[in-house]
Every structure is written in structure tokens, then in C-alpha cells.
N, C-alpha and C positions, 0 to 999 in steps of 0.2 A: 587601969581598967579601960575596957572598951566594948564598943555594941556595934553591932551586927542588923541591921532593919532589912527583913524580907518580906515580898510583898507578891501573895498571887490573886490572881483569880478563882481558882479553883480550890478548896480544900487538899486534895491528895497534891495537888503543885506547890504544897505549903510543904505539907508532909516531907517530898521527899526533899524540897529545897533545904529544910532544915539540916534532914539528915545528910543529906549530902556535906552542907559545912560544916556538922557536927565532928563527923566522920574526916575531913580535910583539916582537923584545925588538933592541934597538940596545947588544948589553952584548959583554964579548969572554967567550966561551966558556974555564973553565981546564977543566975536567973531566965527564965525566958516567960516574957510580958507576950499574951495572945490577946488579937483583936479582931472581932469582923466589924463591918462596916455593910450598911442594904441601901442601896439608891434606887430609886423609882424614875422611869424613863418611858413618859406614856405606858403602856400596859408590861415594860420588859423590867425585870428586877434585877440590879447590878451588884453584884457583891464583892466585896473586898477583906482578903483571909491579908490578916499581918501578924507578926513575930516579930520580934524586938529580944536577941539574946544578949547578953550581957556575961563579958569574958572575962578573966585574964590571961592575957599573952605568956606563954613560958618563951624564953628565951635559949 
């Protein structure tokens, strides 16, 4: 078993970051863990889109 943690900024930069290694990987998919994160920075709000998939590798 193995994972995969991506992490953007952006919502759609998650999106296609996933499918991109979705799409790149011959593994069978058990799970994918979503996360945002909001940080406050004086008046600017930071946010953090993550993904955590969880694989296994075919060989």
C-alpha cells in the first residue's frame, strides 16, 4: 500500500493535479482523504486544497 499527498493552492490545481496522477498510475485506487485548510494574513485569506490518495501499486 501506498499514498500519494498533493497539495495546491487553488481548487481546480487540485482537480487536475489528481487527475493527472490518477490518469499516470496503473495502481487500483482504495481511498482519497480531501482537505482544505484557511489561514488569515492581515486582511488576505490563504487557503490550502490537499488530497491524500491511497493506492496499490500493480506491478
Amino acid at each position: 500500500m501506498k499514498v500519494k499527498v498533493i497539495d495546491e493552492a487553488h481548487e481546480k490545481d487540485l482537480e487536475n493535479s489528481i487527475n493527472t496522477f490518477l490518469s499516470n498510475t496503473n495502481s487500483d485506487i482504495i481511498d482519497i482523504k480531501y482537505q482544505v485548510a484557511i489561514g488569515i494574513c492581515g486582511e488576505e485569506q490563504i487557503y490550502c486544497f490537499s488530497a491524500m490518495v491511497i493506492y496499490n501499486a500493480k506491478e
